[in-house]
C-alpha positions as CSV (number, residue, x, y, z in Angstrom):
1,X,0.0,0.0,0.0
2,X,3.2,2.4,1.0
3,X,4.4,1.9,-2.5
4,X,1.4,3.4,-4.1
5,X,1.4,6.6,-6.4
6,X,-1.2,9.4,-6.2
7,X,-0.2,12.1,-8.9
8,X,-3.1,14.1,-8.6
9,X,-5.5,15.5,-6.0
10,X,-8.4,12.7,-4.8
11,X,-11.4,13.4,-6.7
12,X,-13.4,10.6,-4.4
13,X,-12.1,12.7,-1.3
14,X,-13.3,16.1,-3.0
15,X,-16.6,14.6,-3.6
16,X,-17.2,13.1,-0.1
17,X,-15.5,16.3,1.4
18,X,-17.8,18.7,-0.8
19,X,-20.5,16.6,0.3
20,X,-20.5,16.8,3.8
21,X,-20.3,20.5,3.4
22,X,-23.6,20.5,0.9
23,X,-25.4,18.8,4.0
24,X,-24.0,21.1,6.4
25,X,-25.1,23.6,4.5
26,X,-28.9,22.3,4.3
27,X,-28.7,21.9,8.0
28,X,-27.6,25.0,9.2
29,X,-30.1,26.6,7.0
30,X,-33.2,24.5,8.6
31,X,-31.8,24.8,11.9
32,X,-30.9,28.7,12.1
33,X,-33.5,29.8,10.4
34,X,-36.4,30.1,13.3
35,X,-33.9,31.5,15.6
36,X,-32.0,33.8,13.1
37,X,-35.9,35.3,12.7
38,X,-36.3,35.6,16.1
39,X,-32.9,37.1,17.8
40,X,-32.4,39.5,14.6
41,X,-35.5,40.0,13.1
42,X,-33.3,38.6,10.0
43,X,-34.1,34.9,8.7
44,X,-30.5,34.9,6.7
45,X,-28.5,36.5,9.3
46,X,-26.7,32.5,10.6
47,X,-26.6,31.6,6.9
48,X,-25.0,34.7,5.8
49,X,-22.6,34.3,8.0
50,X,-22.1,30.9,7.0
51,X,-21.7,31.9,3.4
52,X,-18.3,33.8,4.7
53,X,-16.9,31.3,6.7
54,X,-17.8,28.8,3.3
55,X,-15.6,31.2,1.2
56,X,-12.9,31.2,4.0
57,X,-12.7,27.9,4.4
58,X,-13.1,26.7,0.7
59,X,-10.5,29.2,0.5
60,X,-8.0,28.4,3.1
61,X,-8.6,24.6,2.1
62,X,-7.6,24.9,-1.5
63,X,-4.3,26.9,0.0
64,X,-3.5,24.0,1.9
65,X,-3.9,21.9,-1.0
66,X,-1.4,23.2,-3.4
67,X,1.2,24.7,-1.1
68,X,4.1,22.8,-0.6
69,X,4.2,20.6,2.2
70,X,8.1,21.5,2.9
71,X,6.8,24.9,4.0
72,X,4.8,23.6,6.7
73,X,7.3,21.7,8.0
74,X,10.1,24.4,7.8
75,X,7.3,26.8,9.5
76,X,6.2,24.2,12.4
77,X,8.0,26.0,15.4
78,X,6.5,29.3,14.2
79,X,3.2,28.2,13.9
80,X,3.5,26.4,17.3
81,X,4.7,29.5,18.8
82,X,2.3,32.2,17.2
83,X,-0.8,30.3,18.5
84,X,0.7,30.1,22.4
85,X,0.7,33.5,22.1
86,X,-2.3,34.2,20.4
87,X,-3.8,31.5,23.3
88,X,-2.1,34.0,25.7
89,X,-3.9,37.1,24.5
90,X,-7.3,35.1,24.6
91,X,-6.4,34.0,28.0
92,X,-6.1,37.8,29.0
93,X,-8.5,39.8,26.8
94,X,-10.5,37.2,24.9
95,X,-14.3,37.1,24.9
96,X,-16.2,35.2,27.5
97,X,-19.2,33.3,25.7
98,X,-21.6,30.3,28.1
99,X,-18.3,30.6,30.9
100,X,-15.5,29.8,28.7
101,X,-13.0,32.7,27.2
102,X,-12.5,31.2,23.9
103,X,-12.4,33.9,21.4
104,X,-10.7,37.0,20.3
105,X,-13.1,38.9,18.6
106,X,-12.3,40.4,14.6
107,X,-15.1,42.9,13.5
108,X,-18.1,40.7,12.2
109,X,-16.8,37.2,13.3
110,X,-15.0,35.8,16.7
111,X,-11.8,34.0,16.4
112,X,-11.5,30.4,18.2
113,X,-7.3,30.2,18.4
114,X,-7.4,26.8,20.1
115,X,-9.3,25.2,16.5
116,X,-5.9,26.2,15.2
117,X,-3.9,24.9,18.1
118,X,-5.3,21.1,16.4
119,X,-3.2,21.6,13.1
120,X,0.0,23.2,15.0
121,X,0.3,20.8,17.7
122,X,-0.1,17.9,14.9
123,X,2.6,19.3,12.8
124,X,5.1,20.1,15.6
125,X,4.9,16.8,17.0
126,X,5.3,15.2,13.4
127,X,8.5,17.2,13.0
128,X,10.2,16.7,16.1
129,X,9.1,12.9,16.2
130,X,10.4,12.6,12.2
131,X,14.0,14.5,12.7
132,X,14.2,12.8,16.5
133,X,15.5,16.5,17.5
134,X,14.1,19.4,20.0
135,X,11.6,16.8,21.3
136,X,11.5,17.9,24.8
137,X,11.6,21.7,23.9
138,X,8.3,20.3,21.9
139,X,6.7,18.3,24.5
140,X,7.1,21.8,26.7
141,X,5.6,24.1,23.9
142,X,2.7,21.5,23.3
143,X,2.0,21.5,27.1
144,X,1.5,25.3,27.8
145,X,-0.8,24.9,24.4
146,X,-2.9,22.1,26.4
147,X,-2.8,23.7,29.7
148,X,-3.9,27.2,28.2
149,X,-6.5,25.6,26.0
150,X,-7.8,23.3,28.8
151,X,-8.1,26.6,31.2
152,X,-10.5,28.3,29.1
153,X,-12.0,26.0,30.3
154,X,-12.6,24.1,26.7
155,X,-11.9,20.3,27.6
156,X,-12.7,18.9,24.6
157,X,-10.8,20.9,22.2
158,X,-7.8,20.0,24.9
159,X,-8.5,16.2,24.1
160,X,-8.2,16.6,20.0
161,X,-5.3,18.6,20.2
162,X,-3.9,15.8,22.3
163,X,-5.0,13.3,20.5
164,X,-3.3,14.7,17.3
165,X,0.0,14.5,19.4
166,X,-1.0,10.9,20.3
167,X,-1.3,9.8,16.7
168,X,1.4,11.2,15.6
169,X,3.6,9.5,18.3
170,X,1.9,6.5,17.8
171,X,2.1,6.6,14.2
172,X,5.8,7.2,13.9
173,X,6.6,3.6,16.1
174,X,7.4,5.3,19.5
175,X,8.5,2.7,22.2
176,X,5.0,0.8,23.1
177,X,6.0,0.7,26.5
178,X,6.9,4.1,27.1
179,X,3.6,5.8,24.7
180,X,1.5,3.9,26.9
181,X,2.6,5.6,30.1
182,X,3.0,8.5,28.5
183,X,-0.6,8.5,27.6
184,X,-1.4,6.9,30.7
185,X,0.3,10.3,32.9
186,X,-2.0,12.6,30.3
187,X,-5.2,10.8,31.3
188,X,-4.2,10.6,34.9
189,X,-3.6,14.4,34.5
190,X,-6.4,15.1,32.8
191,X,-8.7,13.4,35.6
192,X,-6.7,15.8,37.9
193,X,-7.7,18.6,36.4
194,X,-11.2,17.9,35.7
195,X,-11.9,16.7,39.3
196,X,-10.5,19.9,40.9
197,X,-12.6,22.2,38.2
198,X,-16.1,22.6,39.0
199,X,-17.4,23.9,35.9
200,X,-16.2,20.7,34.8
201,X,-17.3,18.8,37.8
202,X,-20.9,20.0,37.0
203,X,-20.8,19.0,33.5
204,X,-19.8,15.1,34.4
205,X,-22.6,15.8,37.2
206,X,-26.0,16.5,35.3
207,X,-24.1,14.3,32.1
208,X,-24.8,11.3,34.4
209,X,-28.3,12.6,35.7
210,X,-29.4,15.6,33.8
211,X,-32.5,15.6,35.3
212,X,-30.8,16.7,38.5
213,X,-31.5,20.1,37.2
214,X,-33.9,19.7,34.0
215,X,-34.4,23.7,33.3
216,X,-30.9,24.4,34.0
217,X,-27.7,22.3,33.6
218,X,-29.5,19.3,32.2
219,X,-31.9,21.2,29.8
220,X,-30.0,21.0,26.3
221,X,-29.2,17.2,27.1
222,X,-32.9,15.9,28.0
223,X,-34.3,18.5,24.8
224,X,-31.4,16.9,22.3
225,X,-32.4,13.3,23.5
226,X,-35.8,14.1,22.8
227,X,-34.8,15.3,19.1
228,X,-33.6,12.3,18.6
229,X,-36.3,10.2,19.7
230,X,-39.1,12.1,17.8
231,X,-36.8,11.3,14.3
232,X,-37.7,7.5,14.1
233,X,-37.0,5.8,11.4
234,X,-38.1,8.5,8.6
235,X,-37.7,11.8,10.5
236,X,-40.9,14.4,10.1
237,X,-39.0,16.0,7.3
238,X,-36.4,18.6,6.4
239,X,-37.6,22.0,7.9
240,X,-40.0,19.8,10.0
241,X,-38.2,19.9,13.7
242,X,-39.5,21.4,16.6
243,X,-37.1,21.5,19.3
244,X,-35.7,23.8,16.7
245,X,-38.2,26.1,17.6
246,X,-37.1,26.7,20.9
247,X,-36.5,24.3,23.1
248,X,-33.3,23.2,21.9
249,X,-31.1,26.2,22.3
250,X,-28.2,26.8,19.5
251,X,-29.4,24.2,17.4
252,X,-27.4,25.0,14.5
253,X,-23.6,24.5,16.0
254,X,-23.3,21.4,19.2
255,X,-26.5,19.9,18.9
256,X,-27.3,20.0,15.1
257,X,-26.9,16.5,14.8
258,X,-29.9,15.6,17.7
259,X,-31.8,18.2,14.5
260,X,-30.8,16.2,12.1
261,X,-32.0,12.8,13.4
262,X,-35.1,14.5,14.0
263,X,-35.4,15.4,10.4
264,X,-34.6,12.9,8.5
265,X,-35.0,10.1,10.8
266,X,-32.3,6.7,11.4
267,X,-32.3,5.8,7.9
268,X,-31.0,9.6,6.8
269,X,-28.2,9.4,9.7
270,X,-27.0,6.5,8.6
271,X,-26.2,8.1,5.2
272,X,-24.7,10.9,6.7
273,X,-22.5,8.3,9.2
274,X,-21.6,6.6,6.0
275,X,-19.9,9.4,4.6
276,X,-17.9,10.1,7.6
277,X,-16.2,6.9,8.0
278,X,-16.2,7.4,4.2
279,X,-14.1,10.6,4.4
280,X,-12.0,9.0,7.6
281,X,-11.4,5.9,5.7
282,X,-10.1,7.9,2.5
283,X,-8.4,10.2,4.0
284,X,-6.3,7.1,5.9
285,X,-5.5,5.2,2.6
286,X,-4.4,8.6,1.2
287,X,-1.9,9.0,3.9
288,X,-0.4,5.3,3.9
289,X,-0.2,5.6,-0.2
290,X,2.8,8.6,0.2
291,X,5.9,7.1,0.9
292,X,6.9,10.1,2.9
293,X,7.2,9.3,6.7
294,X,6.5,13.0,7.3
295,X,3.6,13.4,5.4
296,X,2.1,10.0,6.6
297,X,2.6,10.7,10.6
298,X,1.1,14.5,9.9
299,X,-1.8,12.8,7.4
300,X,-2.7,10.2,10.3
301,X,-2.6,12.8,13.2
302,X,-4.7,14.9,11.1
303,X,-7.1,12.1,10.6
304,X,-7.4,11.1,14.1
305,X,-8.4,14.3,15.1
306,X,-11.0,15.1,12.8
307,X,-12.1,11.2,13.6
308,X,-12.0,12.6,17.3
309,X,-14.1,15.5,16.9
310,X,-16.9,13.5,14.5
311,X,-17.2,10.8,17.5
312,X,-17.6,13.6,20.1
313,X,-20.3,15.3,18.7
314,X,-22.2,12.7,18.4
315,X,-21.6,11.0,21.7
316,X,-22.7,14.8,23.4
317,X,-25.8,14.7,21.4
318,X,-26.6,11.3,22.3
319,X,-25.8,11.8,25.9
320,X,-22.7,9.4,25.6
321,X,-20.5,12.0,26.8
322,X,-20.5,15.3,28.5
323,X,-21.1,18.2,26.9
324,X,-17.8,19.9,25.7
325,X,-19.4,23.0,23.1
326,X,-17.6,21.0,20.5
327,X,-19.2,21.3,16.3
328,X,-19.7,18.6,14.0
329,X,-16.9,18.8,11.3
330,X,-18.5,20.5,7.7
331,X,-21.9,20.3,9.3
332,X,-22.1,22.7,12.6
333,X,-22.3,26.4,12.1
334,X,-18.8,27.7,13.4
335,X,-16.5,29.6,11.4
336,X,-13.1,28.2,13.5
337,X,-13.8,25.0,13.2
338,X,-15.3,25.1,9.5
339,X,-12.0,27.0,8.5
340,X,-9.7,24.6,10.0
341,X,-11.5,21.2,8.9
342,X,-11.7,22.6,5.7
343,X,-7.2,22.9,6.1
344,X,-7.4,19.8,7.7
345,X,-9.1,18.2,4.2
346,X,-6.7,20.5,2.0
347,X,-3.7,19.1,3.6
348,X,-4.9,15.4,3.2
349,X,-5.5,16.1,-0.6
350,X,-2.1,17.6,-0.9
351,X,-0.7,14.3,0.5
352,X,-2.8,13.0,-2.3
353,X,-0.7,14.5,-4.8
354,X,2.9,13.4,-3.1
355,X,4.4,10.8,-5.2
356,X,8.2,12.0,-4.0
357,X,10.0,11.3,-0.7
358,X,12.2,14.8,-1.4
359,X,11.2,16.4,1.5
């Protein structure tokens, strides 16, 4: 499979990519619509927004796609170190949104540093690991990105960016021994932290029994469950959901996937689930068909934490895990994250192209 040649950019990857954005687009449009109306007096004003964020992130993605990979990796320090400052500012003067200071604000549209933080920690740790130099100076720059990221607070963001690093260790054939109690210290850690942070604390609380506190804590968890449950088989219909209307608040972004279900139904989701693994499984094969080690470890690490973010969406929505405020890649409304899924797919289809190991 490593000695395959790809000379060109996927075209099945464009199409499943291209896709997934065409739903996402439906979606946010049925799901933003009733509360666009009712906030702004304005119907278009979510899907307007969207449009930009489509343009920026088509945008950024085909950038990704044609420049040469060499530059990313010559750049990986930099990038690395522009976003622990950026993280910095946010921590200081960012913009506090549901608890969490997230975002530095840029005229019409917020800036979400630590979506960014995904593709620099991924390509740091694929350096270092592929030129076995600067490692620890690495593993020190990656952990003020997790610890700054993680006291926002914004725990699942913290877990895909570490689970970029993971890959990408695990990927490059690291000492079993040793990644496993590497990654055993980072869980133990992360329990630390979580245990000893009550916002957190009260998330894993009404998680496991959000009727606790039904109209408070609990409230978008029991009303996305419901969603679900109305769907059925068929759903009632594109356009046709009601906790839409209401009860489910910010329907469009987390929780558009307990609207979706209800729209369309088990038989719709599964399509939609289909193309995921579609796109993960595509995106793998393109990474293990380059015969560059570099460009494999950063494909896979890439991979893994789109994977991540797909698998905990859905588990918030269907009360599997806690809520973390985290999108659903290409479908969600959130300009961040659409901007840098949409890099994360013009980097995989510029390994696509790689036939070379001169790098």
């Amino acid at each position: 499979m490593q000695n395959s040649k790809i000379t060109k950019p996927d075209l099945f990857f464009i199409q499943l990519t291209l896709a997934l954005v065409l739903i996402g687009g439906v979606f946010i449009i049925s799901a933003s619509w009733h509360e666009s109306l009712r906030y702004y007096d304005n119907p278009w004003n979510f899907i307007t927004k969207h449009l930009l964020f489509l343009f920026l992130g088509l945008s950024s993605g085909y950038f990704f796609s044609v420049v040469h990979i060499q530059w990313l990796k010559k750049y990986a320090w930099a990038f690395g170190i522009v976003i622990l400052l950026l993280l910095l500012f946010t921590a200081k003067f960012g913009i506090v949104s549901g608890g969490s200071r997230r975002w530095i604000g840029l005229g019409p549209i917020n800036l979400q540093v630590s979506e960014f933080a995904k593709i620099a920690v991924a390509l740091l740790a694929t350096k270092v690991i592929t030129e076995k130099k600067n490692i620890t100076l690495a593993l020190v720059l990656i952990s003020a990105i997790l610890l700054l990221v993680l006291k926002q607070p914004d725990l699942g963001t913290t877990i895909l960016i570490a689970s970029g690093a993971i890959a990408a260790i695990f990927a490059s054939g690291f000492n079993l021994f040793a990644f496993f109690a590497g990654l055993m210290g980072f869980v133990g850690a992360g329990v630390f932290v979580v245990t000893n942070t009550p916002y957190q604390m009260d998330r894993i609380r009404y998680w496991l029994d959000p009727y606790q506190d039904p109209q408070g804590h609990g409230y978008n968890l029991i009303q996305s469950i419901k969603a679900i449950a109305s769907g059925g088989l068929f759903g009632q219909g594109i356009g046709e959901s009601v906790q839409k209307l209401g009860p489910l608040p910010i329907s469009y972004a987390d929780f558009i996937f307990a609207v979706i279900c209800e729209e369309i139904g088990f038989f719709g989701v599964l399509v939609i689930l289909i193309l995921f693994l579609s796109w993960i499984y595509r995106s793998m094969y393109i990474c293990f068909c380059s015969r560059n080690k570099f460009t494999q470890i950063f494909g896979f690490s890439l991979t893994i934490v789109f994977s991540m973010q797909v698998i905990i969406n859905i588990a918030v929505a269907t009360g599997l895990f806690p809520i973390t405020g985290m999108t659903l890649p290409f479908i969600s409304f959130g300009g961040s994250s659409f901007i840098v899924n949409s890099i994360i797919a013009g980097i995989i289809l510029n390994i696509s192209r790689i036939n070379s190991t001169e790098y």
